[in-house]
TORDREN-618292 format. One record per residue (C-alpha): residue number from 1; x, y, z; residue in three letters. Coordinates in Angstrom, 2 decimals. Each point is the difference from the previous one (the first is absolute). Layout:
N
[NUM, [X, Y, Z], ala]
...
! end
This chain:
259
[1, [68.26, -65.92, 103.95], unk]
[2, [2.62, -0.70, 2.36], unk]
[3, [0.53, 0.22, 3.45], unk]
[4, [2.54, 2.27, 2.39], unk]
[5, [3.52, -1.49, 1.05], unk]
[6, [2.35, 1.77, 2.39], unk]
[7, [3.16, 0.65, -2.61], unk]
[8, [-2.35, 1.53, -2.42], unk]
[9, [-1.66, 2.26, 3.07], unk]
[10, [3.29, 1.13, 0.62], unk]
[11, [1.45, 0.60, -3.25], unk]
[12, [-3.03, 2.15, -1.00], unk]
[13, [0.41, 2.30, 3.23], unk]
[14, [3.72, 0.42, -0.47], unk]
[15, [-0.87, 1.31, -3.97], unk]
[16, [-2.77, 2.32, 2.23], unk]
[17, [2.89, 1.10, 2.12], unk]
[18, [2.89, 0.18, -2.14], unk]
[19, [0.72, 2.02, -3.03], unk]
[20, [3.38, -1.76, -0.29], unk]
[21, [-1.57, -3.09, 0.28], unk]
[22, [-2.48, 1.05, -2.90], unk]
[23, [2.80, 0.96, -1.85], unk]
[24, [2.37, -3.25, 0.31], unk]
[25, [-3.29, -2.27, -1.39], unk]
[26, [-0.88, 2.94, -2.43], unk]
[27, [-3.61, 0.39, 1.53], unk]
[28, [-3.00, 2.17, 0.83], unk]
[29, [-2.76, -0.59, 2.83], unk]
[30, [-3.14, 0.82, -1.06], unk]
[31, [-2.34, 0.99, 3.05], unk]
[32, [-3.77, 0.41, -0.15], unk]
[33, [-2.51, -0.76, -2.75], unk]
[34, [0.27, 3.28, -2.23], unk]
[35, [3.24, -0.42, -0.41], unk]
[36, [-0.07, -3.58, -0.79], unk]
[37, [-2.58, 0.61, -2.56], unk]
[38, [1.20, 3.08, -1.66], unk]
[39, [3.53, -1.92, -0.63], unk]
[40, [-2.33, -2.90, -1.38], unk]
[41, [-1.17, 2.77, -2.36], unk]
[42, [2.97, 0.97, -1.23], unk]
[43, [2.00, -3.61, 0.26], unk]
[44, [-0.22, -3.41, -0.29], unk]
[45, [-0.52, -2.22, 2.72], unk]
[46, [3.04, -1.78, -1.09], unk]
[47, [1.56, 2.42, 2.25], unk]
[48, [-1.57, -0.85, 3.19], unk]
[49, [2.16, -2.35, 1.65], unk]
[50, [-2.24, -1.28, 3.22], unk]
[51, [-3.45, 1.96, 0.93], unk]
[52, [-1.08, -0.40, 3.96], unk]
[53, [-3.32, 0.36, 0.96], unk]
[54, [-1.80, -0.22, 2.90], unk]
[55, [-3.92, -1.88, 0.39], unk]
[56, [-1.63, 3.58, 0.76], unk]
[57, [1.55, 1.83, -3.22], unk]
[58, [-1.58, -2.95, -2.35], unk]
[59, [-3.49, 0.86, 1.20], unk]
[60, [0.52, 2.97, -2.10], unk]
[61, [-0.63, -0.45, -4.20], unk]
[62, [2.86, 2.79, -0.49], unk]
[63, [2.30, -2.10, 1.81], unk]
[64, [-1.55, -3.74, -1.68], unk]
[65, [0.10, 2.00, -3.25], unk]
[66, [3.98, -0.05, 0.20], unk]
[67, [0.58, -3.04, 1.55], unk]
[68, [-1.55, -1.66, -2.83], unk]
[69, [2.89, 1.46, -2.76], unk]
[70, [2.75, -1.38, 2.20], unk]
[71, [0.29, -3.68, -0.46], unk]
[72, [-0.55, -2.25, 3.31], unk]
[73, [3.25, -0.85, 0.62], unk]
[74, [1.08, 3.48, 0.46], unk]
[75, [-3.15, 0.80, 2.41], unk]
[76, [0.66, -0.47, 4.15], unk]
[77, [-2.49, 0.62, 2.04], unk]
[78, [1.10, 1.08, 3.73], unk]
[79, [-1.81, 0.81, 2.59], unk]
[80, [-0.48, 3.77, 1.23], unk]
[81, [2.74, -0.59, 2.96], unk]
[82, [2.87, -1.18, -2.75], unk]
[83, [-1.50, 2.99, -2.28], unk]
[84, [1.08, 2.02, 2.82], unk]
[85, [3.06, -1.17, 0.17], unk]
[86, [0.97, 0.19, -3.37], unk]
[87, [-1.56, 3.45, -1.23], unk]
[88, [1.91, 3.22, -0.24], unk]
[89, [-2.75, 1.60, 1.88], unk]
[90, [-1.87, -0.18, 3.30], unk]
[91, [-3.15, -0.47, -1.33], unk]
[92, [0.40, -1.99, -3.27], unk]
[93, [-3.34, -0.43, -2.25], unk]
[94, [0.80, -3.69, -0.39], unk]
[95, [2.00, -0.57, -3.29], unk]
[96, [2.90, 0.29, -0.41], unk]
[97, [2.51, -1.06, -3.28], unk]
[98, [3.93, -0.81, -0.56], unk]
[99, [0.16, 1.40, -3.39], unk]
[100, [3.10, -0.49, -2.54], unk]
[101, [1.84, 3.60, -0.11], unk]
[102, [-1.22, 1.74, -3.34], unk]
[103, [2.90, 0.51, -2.69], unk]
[104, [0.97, 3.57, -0.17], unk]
[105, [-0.97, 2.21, -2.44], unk]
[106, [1.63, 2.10, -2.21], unk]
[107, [0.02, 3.97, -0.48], unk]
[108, [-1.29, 1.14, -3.40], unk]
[109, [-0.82, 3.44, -0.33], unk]
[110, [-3.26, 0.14, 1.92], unk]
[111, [-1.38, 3.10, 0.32], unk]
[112, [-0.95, 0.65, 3.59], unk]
[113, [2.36, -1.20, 2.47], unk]
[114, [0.27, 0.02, 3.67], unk]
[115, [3.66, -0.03, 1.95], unk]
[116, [-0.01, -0.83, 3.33], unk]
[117, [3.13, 1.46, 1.79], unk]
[118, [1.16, -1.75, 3.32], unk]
[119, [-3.80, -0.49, 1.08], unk]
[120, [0.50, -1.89, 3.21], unk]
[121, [-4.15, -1.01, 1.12], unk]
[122, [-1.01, -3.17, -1.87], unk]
[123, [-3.41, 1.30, 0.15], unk]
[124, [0.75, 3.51, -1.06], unk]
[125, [1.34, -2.01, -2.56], unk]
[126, [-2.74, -2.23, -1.09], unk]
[127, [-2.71, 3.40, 0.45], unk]
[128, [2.22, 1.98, -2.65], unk]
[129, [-0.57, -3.24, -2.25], unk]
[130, [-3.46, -0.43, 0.41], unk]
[131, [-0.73, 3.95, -0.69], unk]
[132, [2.63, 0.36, -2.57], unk]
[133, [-1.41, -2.76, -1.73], unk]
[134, [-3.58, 0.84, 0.24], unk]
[135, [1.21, 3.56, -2.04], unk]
[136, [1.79, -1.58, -2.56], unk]
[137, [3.93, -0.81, 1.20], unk]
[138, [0.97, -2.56, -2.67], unk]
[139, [3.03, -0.70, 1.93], unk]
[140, [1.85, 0.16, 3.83], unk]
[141, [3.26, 0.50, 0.29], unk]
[142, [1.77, -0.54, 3.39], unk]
[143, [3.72, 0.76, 1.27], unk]
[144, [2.02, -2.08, 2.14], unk]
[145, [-0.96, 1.04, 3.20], unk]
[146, [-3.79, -0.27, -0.72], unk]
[147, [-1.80, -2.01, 2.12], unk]
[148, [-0.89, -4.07, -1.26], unk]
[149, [-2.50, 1.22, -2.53], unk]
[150, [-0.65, -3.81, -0.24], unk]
[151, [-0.93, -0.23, 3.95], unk]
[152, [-2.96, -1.18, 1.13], unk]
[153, [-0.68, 3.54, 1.75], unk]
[154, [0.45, 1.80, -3.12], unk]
[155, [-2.22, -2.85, -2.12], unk]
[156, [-2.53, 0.49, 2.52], unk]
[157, [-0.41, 4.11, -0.12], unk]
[158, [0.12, -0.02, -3.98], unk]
[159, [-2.72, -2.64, 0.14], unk]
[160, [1.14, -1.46, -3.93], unk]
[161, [1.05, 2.91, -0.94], unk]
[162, [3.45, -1.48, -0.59], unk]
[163, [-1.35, -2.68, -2.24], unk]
[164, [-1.28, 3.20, -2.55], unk]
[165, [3.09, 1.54, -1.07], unk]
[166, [4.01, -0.51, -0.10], unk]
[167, [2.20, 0.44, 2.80], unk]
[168, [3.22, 0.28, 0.04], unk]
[169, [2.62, -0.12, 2.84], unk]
[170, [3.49, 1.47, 0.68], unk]
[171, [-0.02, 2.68, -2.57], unk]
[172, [2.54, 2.23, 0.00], unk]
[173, [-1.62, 3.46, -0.15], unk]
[174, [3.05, 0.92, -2.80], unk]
[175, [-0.52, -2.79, -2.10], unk]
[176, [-3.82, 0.39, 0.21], unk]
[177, [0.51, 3.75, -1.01], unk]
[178, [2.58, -0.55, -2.77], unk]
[179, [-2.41, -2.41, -1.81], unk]
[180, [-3.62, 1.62, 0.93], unk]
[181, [-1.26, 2.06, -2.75], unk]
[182, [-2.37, 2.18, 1.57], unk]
[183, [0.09, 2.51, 2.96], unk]
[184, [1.81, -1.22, 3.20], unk]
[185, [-1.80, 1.67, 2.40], unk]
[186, [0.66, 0.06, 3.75], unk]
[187, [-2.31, 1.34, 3.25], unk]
[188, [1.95, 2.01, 1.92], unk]
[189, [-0.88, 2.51, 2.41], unk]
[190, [2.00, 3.30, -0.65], unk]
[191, [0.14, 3.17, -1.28], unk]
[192, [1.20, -0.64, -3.26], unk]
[193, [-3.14, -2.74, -1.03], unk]
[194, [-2.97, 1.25, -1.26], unk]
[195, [-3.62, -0.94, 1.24], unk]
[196, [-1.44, -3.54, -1.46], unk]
[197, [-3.30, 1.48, -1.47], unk]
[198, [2.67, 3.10, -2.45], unk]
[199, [1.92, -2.89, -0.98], unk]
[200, [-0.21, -2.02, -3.25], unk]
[201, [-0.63, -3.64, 1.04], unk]
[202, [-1.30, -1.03, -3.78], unk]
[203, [1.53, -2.73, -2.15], unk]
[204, [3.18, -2.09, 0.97], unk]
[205, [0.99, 0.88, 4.05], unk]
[206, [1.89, -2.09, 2.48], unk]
[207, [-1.37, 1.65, 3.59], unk]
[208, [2.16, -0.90, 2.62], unk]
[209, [-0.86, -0.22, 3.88], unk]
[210, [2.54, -0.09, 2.59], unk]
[211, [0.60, -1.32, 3.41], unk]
[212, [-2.47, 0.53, 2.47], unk]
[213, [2.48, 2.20, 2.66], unk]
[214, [3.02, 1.48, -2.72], unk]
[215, [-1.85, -0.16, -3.79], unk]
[216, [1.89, -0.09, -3.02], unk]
[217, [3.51, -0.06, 0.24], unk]
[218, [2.16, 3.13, -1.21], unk]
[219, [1.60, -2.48, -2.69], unk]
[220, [-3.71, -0.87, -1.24], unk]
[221, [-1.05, 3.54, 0.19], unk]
[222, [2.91, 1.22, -2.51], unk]
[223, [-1.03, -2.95, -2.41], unk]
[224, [-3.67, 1.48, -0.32], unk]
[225, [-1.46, 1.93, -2.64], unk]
[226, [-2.52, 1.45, 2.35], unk]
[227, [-0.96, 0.72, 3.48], unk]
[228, [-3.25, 0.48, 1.58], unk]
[229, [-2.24, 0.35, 3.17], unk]
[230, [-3.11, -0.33, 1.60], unk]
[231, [-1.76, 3.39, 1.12], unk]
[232, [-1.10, -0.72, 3.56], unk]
[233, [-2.31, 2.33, 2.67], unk]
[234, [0.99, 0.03, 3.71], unk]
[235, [3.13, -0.72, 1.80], unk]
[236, [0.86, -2.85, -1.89], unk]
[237, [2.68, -0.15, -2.29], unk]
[238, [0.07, -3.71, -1.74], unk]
[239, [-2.47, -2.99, -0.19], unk]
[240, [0.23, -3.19, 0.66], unk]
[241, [1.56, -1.73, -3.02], unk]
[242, [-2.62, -2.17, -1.06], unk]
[243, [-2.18, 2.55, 0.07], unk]
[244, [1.96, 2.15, -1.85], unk]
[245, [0.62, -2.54, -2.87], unk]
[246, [-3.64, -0.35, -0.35], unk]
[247, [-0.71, 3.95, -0.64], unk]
[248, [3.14, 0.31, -2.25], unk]
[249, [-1.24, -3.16, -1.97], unk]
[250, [-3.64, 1.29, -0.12], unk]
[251, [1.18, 3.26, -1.08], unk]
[252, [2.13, -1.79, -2.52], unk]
[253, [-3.75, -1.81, -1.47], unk]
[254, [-1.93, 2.72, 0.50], unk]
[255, [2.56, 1.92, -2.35], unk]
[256, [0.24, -2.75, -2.25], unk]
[257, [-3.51, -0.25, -1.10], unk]
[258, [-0.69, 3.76, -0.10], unk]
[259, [2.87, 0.35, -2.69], unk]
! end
């Protein structure tokens, strides 16, 4: 195990600050131990560049557990202050790993797909993940002006949910739709959609979710095969839209395994 040095303290916090910075040395921050261990899971270690942790977080055997797949000379242990200083968040759980950016996957056919239009919150971001994931998205696709699906934010609110199925970024929504064999189908609150729980979510469907203040674009809206809506009660006419990719997704199961 080795010790802290000042370069390395403030390389790692630029990476925690800077998605360009990420992007120029092609890498992710991983921040906290579930999502350390959940990419361990999924990848090898060989991808782990440098793990930091601190004397506290190796009193815990979840925590000693992964230190022990890295090998030593990839392990620095800091103390909580540097932690600090380093960390993405305000109050970091005391490991932390510069991970090798994971090689981008390729489309191919999957079944249920989520599009994310233009969704600007990196932890609305990382929530749709996590819940699209849990009810069976086998792949993420995200346009241009997504936010960094790969931030640490967005890592953190899908808790390893990224490291469970493909994502893809800066689709273009006519492409996608040209090649996607299934139902394109869009939420989109208007007369002309039809509620989620009359529609036909069975078999191969791409849902797409749209920007948190405009939704789908006009141009995406023409490409899909579909539109649909939540039914609400009250004065409310739209959901937060996390929370509405987790109902459309569960709907989407729920249909699934009736059929």
């Amino acid at each position: 195990m080795l010790k802290e040095d000042k370069k390395m303290i403030q390389r790692v916090a630029k990476y925690s600050a800077s998605a360009k910075a990420r992007r120029k040395d092609r890498v992710i921050i991983l921040d906290g131990v579930h999502v350390v261990r959940e990419m361990l899971l999924c990848y090898s270690s060989d991808y782990v560049q440098s793990l930091y942790v601190t004397k506290e977080a190796l009193l815990s055997q979840e925590v000693t557990s992964i230190v022990s797949r890295i090998s030593s000379q990839k392990v620095i242990r800091v103390s909580l202050h540097t932690m600090k200083k380093m960390a993405p968040t305000v109050t970091p759980q005391g490991i932390l790993a510069v991970c090798t950016a994971l090689p981008a996957p390729v489309y191919a056919a999957e079944e249920f797909v989520l599009i994310l239009e233009d969704v600007q919150d990196p932890l609305n971001v990382g929530a749709m993940i996590r819940s699209g994931v849990s009810l069976g998205v086998q792949m993420v696709g995200l346009t241009k002006k997504c936010a960094d699906v790969w931030s640490p934010r967005a890592l953190r609110a899908s808790q390893g949910a990224h490291f469970y199925t493909k994502i893809i970024t800066e689709i273009e929504m006519e492409d996608f739709a040209a090649k996607f064999a299934g139902k394109v189908i869009g939420t989109v609150v208007d007369e002309k959609s039809q509620s989620l729980y009359d529609a036909d979510l069975t078999g191969s469907v791409a849902i797409t979710m749209g920007n948190e203040g405009a939704g789908i674009t006009q141009s995406t809206q023409d490409l899909c095969d579909e539109s649909i809506f939540i039914p609400l009660r009250g004065k409310f006419e739209s959901l937060n839209v996390a929370n509405a990719c987790a109902i459309v997704c569960a709907e989407k199961f729920r249909q699934d395994i009736s059929h």
